[in-house]
C-alpha positions in Angstrom: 7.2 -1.4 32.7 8.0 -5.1 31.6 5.2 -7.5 31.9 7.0 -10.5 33.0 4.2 -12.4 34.3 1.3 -13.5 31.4 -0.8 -11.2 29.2 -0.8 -7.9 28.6 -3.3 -6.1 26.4 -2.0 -3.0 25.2 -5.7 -2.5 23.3 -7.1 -2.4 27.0 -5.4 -0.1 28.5 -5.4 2.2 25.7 -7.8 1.2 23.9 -8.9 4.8 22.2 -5.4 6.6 21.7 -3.9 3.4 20.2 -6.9 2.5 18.1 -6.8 5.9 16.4 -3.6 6.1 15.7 -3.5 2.8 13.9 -6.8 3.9 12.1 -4.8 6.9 10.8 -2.1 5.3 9.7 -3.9 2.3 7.8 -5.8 5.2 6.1 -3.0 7.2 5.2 -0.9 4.6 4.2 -3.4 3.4 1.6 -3.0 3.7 -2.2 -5.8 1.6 -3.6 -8.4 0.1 -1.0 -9.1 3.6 0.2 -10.5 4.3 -3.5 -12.9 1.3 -3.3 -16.5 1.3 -1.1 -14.3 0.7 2.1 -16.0 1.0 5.8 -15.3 -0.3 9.1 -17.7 -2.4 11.3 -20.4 0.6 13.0 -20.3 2.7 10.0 -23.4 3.7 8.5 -23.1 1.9 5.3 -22.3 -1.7 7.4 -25.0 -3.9 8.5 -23.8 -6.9 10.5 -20.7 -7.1 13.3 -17.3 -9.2 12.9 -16.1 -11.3 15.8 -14.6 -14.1 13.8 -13.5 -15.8 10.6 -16.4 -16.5 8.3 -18.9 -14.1 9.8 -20.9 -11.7 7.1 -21.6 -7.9 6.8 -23.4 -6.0 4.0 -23.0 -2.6 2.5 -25.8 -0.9 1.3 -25.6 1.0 -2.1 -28.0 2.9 -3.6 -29.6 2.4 -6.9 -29.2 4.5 -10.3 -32.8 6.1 -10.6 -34.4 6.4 -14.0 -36.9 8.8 -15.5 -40.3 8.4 -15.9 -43.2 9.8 -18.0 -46.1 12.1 -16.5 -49.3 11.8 -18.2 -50.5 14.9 -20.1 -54.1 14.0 -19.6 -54.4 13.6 -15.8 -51.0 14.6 -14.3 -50.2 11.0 -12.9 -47.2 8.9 -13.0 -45.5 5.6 -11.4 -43.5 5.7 -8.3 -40.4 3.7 -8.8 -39.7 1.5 -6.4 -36.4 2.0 -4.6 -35.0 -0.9 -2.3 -31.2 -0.4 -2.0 -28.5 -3.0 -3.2 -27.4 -5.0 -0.4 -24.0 -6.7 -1.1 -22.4 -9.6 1.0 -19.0 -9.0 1.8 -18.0 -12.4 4.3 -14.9 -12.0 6.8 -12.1 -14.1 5.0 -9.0 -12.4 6.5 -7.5 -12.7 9.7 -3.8 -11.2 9.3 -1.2 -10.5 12.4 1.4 -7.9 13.0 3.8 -8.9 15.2 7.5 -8.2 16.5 10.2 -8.7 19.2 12.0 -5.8 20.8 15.0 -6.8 22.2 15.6 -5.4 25.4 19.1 -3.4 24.7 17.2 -2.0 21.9 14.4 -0.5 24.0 17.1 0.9 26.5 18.8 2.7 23.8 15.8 4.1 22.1 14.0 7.2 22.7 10.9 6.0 20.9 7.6 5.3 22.5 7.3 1.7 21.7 4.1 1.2 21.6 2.8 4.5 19.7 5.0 2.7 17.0 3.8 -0.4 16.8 0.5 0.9 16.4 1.3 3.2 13.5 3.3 0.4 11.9 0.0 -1.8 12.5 -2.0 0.4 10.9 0.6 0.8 7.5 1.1 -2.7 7.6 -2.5 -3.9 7.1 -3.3 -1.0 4.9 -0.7 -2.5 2.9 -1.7 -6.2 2.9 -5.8 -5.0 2.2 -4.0 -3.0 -1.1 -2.9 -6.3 -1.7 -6.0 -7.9 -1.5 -8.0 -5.6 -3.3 -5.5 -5.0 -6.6 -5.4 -9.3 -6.1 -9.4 -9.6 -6.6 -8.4 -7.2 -10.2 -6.7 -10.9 -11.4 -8.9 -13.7 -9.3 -12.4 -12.5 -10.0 -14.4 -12.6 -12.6 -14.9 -9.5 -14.5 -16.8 -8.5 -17.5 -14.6 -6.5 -19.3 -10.5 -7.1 -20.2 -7.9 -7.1 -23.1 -7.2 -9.7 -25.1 -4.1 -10.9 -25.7 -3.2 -9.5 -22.0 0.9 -9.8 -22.4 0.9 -6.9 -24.6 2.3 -3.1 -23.8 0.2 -0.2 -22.0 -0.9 1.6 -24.5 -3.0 4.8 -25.5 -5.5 2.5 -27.1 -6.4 0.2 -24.1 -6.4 3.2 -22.2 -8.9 5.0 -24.4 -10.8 1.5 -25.0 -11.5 0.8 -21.0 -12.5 4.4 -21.0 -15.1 3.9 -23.7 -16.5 0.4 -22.5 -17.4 2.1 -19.2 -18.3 4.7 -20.8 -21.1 2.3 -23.1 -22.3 1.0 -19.8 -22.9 3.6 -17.9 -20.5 3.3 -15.4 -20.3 7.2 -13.6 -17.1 8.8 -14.8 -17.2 10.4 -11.1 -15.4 7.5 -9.0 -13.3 6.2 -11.3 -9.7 5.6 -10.7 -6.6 3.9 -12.4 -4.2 1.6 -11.0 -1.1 0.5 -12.7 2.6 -1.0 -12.6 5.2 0.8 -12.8 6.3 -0.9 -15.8 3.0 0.6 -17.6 3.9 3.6 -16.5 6.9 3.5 -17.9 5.4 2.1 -21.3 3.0 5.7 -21.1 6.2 7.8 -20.8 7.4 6.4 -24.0 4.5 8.0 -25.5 5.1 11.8 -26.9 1.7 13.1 -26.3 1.9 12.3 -22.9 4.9 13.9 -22.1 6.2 16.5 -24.7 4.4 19.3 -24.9 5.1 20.4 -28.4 2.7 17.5 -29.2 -0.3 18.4 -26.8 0.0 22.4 -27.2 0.0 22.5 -23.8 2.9 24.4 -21.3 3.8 20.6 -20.4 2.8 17.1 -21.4 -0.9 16.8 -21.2 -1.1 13.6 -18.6 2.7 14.2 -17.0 3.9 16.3 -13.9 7.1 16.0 -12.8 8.2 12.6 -14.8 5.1 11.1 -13.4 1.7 10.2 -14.6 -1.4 12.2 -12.7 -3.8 11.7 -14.9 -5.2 9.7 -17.8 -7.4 12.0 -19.6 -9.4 13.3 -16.5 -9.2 10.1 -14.3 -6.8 9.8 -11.3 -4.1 7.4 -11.7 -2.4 5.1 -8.5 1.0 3.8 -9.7 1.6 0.8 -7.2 4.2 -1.7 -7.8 1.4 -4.2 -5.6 -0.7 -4.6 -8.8 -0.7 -8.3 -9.0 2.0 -10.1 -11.2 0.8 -13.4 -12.3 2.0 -15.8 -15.1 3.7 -12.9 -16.7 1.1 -10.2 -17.0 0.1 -7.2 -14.5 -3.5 -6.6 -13.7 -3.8 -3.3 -14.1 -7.5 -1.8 -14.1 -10.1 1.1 -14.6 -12.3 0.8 -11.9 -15.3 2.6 -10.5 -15.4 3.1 -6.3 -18.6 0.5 -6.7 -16.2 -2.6 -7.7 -15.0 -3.6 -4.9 -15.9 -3.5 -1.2 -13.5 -3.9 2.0 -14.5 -3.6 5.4 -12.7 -4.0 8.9 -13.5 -4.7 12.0 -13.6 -2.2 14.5 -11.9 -3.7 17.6 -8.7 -5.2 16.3 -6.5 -6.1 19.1 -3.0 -4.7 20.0 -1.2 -6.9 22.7 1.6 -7.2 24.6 2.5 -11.1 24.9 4.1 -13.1 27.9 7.8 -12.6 28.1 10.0 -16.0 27.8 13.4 -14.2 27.5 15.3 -10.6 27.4 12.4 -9.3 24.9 9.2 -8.1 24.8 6.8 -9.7 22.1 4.2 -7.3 20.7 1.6 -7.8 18.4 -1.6 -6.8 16.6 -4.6 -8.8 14.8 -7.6 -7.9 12.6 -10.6 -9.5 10.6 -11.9 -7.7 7.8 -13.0 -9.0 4.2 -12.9 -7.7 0.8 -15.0 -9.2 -2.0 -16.1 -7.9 -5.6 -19.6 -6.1 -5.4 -19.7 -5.0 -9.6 -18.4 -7.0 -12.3 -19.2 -4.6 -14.8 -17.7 -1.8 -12.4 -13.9 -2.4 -13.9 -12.0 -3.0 -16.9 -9.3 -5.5 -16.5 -6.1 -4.2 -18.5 -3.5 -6.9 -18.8 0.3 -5.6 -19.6 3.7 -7.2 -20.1 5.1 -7.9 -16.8 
């Protein structure tokens, strides 16, 4: 029924159905921030609670162990000290959904409302955070990039990000590609990844169906939300341990005041997302 006399929130009086189903949808909607160390606040990994703009949380990661020696005259050896990585991410997002159903459009609809707002909630900030994340890929400071960056996708920067994290140690388990369409587009131009006569393979070694799936052994996210500035796309190689995103667990979902023949609805969240590796990612910049 209409609420024509002040607040509403939706969040309290289903707090549990609607919650989930925005969860669901923000997760499945995802293409990129889903790939990175992602948690929301009461998870395991999260230590601190979000209430407001500015407030901090940390994710704990655990260290790469290393071997040691045993001695062959007495059997002893040194205990390695293990504290694990504690990496501040601060709340520096607050982002709103929010829309106006028109009465005549509610009469004539057989939709649950508000079941819809909440899964377009939850695809509309998993959107924006994919935004946020592939933004960090051109803001940040990272170790490794191209140089000059306005150049095409190539075999060779894909084979030379491969390598550098490779040199460092970065785990090949993890690691994930995200690209522009337009490097796509500059891969499929290449014969060994897509005729097979020139891999000896049934089909092109890197291509199913037209698209890329692959680029030798690492998954590959083609997204056209990889950020375009000044002419070049920020594509990257990036290992899970890059970048860090966390959520707040009690967003709200509302139903505001009505003030004419509508009824306003919306939905908030906090949540932050902030660089945890520099060396975690190679920065590939290609012709926009």
């Amino acid at each position: 029924m209409a609420n024509e006399t002040g607040l509403s929130n939706v969040s309290g009086s289903v707090p549990k159905l609607w919650r989930v189903k925005a969860l669901k949808a923000r997760y499945a909607e995802s293409k990129v921030w889903k790939l990175c160390i992602n948690g929301v606040e009461g998870d395991p990994n999260v230590k601190g609670s979000i209430t407001k703009m500015g407030d901090t949380v940390h994710f704990q990661i655990f260290p790469v162990l290393t071997v040691g020696n045993i001695s062959t005259t007495d059997g002893s050896f040194t205990n390695q000290v293990v504290t694990p990585t504690d990496k501040t991410i601060v709340i520096n997002s607050w982002k709103a959904v929010n829309v106006d159903l028109v009465d005549i459009a509610g009469i004539q609809s057989v939709l649950d409302w508000e079941a819809e707002f909440a899964d377009a909630f939850g695809k509309a900030i998993s959107q924006q955070q994919d935004v946020d994340v592939l933004n960090l890929f051109q803001s940040a400071t990272w170790l490794f990039s191209n140089t000059p960056q306005n150049v095409p996708f190539s075999d060779g920067l894909i084979l030379l990000a491969q390598r550098t994290l490779d040199d460092n140690k970065i785990p090949k388990e993890d690691r994930h590609w995200a690209i522009a369409p337009v490097a796509e587009a500059d891969i499929l131009a290449v014969d060994k990844f897509s005729l097979a006569n020139t891999t000896g393979f049934t089909k092109g070694l890197q291509v199913e169906g037209g698209r890329i799936t692959g680029l030798y052994g690492t998954d590959v996210t083609v997204t056209p939300l990889v950020n375009n500035t000044a002419s070049v796309r920020f594509n990257a190689l990036f290992h899970k341990e890059a970048i860090g995103i966390v959520m707040q667990k009690n967003f709200t979902m509302e139903k505001f005041a009505r003030t004419k023949f509508s009824q306003p609805y919306a939905g908030s969240a906090l949540y932050g997302v902030a660089q945890l590796r520099n060396d975690h990612a190679y920065i590939v910049g290609t012709n926009s």
